[in-house]
N, C-alpha and C positions, 0 to 999 in steps of 0.2 A: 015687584020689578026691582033689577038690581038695579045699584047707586051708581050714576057713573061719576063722581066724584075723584079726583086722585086720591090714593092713601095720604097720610099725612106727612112722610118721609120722604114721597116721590114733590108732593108739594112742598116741602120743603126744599127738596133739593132744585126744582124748579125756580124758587126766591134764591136762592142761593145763585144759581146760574145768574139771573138777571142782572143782582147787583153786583155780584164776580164780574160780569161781562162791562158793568160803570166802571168799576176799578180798573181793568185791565183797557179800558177804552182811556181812561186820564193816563195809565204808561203810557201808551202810545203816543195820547198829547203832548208828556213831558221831553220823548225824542224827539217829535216831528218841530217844536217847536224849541228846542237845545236847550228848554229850560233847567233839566236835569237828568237825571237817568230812570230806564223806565220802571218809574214804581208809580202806583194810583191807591191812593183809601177814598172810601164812600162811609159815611156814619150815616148811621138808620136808627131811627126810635120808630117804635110798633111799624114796622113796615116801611114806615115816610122817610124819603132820602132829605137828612139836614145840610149835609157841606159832599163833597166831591169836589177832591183834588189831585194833584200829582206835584212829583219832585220839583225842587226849587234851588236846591242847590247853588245853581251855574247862576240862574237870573238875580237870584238877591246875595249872592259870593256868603251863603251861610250851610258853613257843613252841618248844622242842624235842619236845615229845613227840607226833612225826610217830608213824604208825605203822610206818612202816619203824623209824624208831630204837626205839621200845618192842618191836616183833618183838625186834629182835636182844638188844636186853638182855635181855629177857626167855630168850632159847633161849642165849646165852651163861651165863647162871644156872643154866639147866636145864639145859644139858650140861655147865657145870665146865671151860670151856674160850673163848679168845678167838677161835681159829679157826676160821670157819667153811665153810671151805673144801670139805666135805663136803655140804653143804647148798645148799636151794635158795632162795631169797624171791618171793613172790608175791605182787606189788602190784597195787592196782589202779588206781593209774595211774603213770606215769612218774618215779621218784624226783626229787627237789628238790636242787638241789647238795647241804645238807646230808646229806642221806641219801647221795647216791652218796659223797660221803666216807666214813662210815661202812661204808658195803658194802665200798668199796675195803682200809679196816682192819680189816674182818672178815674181807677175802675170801669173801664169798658170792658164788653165779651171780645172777643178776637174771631173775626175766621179769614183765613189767608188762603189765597190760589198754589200759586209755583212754594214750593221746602226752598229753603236758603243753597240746599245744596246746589239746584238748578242754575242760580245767579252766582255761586262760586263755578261753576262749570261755563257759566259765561262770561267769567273775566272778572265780576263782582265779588269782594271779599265782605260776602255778607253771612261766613257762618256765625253760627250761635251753637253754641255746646248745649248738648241736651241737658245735664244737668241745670246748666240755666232757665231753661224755658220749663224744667222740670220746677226750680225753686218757685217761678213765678204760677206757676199750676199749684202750687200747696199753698199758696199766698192767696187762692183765691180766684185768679184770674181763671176764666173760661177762654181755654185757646181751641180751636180744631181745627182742621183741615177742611176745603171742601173736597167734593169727590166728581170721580168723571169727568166730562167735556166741561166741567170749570175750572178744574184744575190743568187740563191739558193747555186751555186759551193762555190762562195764566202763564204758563209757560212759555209757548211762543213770542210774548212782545221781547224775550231777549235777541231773539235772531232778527227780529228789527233794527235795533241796538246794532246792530253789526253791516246789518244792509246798507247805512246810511254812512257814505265815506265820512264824513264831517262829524257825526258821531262815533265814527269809530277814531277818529283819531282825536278826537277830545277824550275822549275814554282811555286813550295812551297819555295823551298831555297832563290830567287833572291823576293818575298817580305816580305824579314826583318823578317821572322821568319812566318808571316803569314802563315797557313794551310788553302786551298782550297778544297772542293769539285766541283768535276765538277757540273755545273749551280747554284749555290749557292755564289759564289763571293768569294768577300774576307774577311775573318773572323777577323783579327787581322790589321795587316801595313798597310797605304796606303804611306807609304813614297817612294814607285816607283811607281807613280800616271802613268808618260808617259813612265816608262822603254819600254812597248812591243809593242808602236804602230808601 
């Protein structure tokens, strides 16, 4: 009798979806609630979700407090340790130089939803040069992509970002005077290069 078991790459991608879908559910909280712009990480050791968070930016006025970097502080607390080489991070979208520093001192894996280019097409100046993300790839970090309908979800929380009058025009206010159109970038500041990762 055959197995009906998923392969182990479909079930992979299956975990993947789920926790992709934690991530891109804390964007949505970080809009819905102005806390910051929509980004979400989820840190996972063997499967178990440790911390789940999103941007914080706007609420504690800290342009560090991406949600990658709040993840990890936070599950560094929570576990009693700086290591986290055991661990997984699940963004939802492509970490921001700042953050991949971080990852790189944490040692965590990486897997991200939405490419950086997605949130530079929605007004966010969050590329990263691939020789970058290339350095931190020889340095050891495991970064990927996910694939399919988690990467596409990931996507979508930017057109939220936009739906919401009040976030869009904080999104105009918070760079430096800058005026945005949705997919057209940014017209004027780049002086909050990492505010929204």
């Amino acid at each position: 009798m055959p197995s009906m078991e998923a392969p182990p790459q479909a079930a992979a991608q299956d975990g993947d979806y789920t926790l992709m879908k934690k991530a891109v559910d804390e964007a949505y909280r970080a809009v819905d609630s102005g806390d910051g712009g929509p980004f979400g990480a989820v840190i996972v050791r063997d499967g178990a979700v440790i911390v789940s968070c999103h941007n914080l930016v706007l609420k504690n006025t800290d342009p560090s407090a991406h949600a990658e970097v709040t993840a990890i502080r936070q599950a560094c607390k929570r576990l009693g340790k700086l290591d986290l080489s055991d661990c997984e991070i699940f963004a939802s979208c492509e970490p921001c130089a700042m953050c991949l520093g971080l990852i790189r001192a944490s040692k965590i894996k990486v897997v991200y939803g939405a490419k950086a280019e997605a949130a530079v097409a929605a007004g966010f100046d969050a590329s990263v040069p691939d020789a970058f993300v290339e350095y931190y790839r020889k340095s050891g970090i495991e970064i990927r992509q996910v694939e399919g309908e988690a990467a596409r979800i990931a996507e979508k929380v930017f057109d939220k970002a936009w739906q919401i009058p009040d976030e869009a025009m904080r999104l105009r206010r918070r760079r430096g005077g800058g005026w945005f159109e949705k997919g057209k970038g940014m017209v004027k500041s780049s002086r909050f290069c990492c505010l929204w990762n």
